[in-house]
N, C-alpha and C positions, 0 to 999 in steps of 0.2 A: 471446139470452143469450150464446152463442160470441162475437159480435161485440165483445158490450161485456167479455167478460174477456180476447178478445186488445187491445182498445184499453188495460183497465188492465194487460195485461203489456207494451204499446208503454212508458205515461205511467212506472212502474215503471224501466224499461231507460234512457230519457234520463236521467229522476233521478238512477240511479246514477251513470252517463255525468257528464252534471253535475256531480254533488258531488266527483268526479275528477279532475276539473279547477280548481278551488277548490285553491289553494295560499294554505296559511298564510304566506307569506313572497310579497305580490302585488308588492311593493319589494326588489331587494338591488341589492348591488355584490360586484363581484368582483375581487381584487387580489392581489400578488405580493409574498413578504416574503424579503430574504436577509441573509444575517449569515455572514463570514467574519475568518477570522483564519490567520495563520501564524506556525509554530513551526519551533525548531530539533530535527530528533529526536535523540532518546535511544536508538533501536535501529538499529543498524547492522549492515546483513547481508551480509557478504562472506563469497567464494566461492574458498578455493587448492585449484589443481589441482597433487599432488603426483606427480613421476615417478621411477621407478629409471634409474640412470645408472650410466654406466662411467668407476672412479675407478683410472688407474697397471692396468688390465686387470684388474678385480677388480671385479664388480657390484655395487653398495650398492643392497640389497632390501631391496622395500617394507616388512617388518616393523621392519626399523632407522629408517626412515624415518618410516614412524606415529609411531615412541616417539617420537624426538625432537622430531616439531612437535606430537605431544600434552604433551610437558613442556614445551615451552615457552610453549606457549597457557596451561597453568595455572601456571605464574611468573604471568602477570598476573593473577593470582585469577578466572579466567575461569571460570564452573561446568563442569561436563561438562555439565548439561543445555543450554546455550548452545553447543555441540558436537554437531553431526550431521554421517557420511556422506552425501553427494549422491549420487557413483556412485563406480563401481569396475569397472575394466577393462583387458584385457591386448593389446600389441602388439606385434608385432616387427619391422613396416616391412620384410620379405623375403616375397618369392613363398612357397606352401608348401614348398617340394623341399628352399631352405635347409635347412629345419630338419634335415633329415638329417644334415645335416654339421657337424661336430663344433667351428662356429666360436661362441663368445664373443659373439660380436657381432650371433650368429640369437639366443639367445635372450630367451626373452619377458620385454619390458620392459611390468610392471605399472606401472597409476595409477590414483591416488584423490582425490577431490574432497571438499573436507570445508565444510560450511557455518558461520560462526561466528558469533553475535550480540556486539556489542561496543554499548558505551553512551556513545561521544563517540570522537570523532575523535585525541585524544590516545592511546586505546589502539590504536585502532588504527595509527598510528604505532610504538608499541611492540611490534608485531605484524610489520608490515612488517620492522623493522630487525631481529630475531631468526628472520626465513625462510632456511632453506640455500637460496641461491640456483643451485645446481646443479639438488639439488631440488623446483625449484619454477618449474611449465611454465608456472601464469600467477595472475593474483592479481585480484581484480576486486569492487567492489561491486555488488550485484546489483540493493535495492530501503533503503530505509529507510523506517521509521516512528516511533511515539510511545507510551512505554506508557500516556499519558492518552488516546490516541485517541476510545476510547468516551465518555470523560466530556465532552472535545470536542465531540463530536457531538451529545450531548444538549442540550447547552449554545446551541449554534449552531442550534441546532432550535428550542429554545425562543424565543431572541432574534430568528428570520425572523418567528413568529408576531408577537411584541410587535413587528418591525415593519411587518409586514402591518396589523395593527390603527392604529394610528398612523394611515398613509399611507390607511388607509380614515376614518378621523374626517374629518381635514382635506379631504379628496376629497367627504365629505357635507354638510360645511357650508359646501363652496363654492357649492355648490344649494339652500343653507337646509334640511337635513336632518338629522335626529340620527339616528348610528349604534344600532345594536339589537346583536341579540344576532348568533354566529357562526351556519350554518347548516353549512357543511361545511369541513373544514381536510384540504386534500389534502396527504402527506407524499412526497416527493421518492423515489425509488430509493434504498437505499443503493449505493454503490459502493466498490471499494475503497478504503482511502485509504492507499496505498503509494505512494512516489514511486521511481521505477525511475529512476536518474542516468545521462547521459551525462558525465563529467568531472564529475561534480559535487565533487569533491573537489579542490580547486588545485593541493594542495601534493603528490601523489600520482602517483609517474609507474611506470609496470611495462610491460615487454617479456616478449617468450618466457621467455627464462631468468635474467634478471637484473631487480631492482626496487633503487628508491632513495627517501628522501623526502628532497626540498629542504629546505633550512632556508630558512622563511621570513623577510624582512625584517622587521626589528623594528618598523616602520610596517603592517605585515602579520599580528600575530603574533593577532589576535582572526581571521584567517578563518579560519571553520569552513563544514559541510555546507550545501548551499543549504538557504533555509526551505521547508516542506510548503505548501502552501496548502491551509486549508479550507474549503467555503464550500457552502450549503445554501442552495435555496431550495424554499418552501413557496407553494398556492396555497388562498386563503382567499374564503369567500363568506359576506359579510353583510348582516344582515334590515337594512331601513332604516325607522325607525318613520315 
């Protein structure tokens, strides 16, 4: 009796074993879909580092300095919330001991870095030409985006799959097979999708303490920001009937 009920918990243990191995899907294929596209952005994020300076022996400080590049950022209808400090810090370029002594020239030269979003390259050209260039230690774009990004994405997510699918039909009736249904659709990492520029601006040139923007040649006058590239690939596996 022990014999024959460890033999039927042996027959029991394979069965299981067995029916585990039995995959509803004894046919697929597995294939790669991508779908990209580029844009020009619409958010543009530049970085002025602003500094106090000595004007005729007379410091021009930092709070004069705030006003007037904050009035001038909103001449261009710029929001304040498109307006943030980066950083904020003080220097004076002498040993400590200077400072004891009662020179002009020890003390502490504050700067402030301010972040500003702009929505085309035209403002910011109007940006540029309205910096004191005394105070203004450097000027820089930092990263640019898109305020459709998300709906991009969606988008280009969805058109990898349609063409994963695609590329799997044609792929099964190269073999005499009709495709079936999906079994698993793996979704890529999101990543950022910020393009951080080196030059990417032509027309844009700035040093330590002085900036200018060329006037571009009238055979030149559509260049704008390099395009973003987006691009999404998905990986898809399906049943083959």
């Amino acid at each position: 009796m022990k014999k024959l009920f460890i033999m039927l918990a042996c027959l029991a243990y394979f069965q299981s074993k067995s029916q585990q191995l039995v995959t509803p899907y004894p046919k697929t294929i597995t294939v790669n879909g991508s779908a990209e596209m580029e844009v020009i952005p619409d958010e543009i994020y530049v970085q002025v580092d602003l500094k106090e300076y000595q004007k005729k022996g007379e410091k021009i400080n930092i709070d004069q300095i705030k006003s007037d590049f904050l009035k001038n950022v909103r001449s261009l209808q710029i929001p304040d919330s498109a307006i943030s400090i980066a950083s904020y810090e003080g220097f004076n370029g002498y040993p400590w001991w200077r400072k004891r002594k009662k020179d002009k020239e020890a003390d502490l030269m504050a700067t402030i870095s301010y972040q500003v979003k702009l929505n085309s390259s035209y403002k910011l050209d109007q940006l540029v030409n309205l910096l004191d260039d005394e105070a203004t230690l450097n000027f820089q774009v930092i990263k640019t985006s898109h305020s459709r990004i998300n709906e991009w994405r969606k988008e280009l997510k969805i058109q990898a799959v349609k063409a994963a699918r695609e590329k799997a039909i044609y792929l099964s009736e190269a073999i005499n097979e009709k495709l079936g249904e999906a079994v698993t659709i793996r979704e890529p990492n999101d990543v950022s999708l910020y393009y951080y520029p080196r030059n990417a601006y032509s027309n844009l040139k700035y040093s330590n303490t002085q900036m200018e923007v060329q006037a571009a040649p009238a055979n030149e006058s559509a260049i704008d920001f390099r395009k973003i590239k987006l691009k999404f690939d998905v990986n898809v596996v399906f049943a083959i009937k």
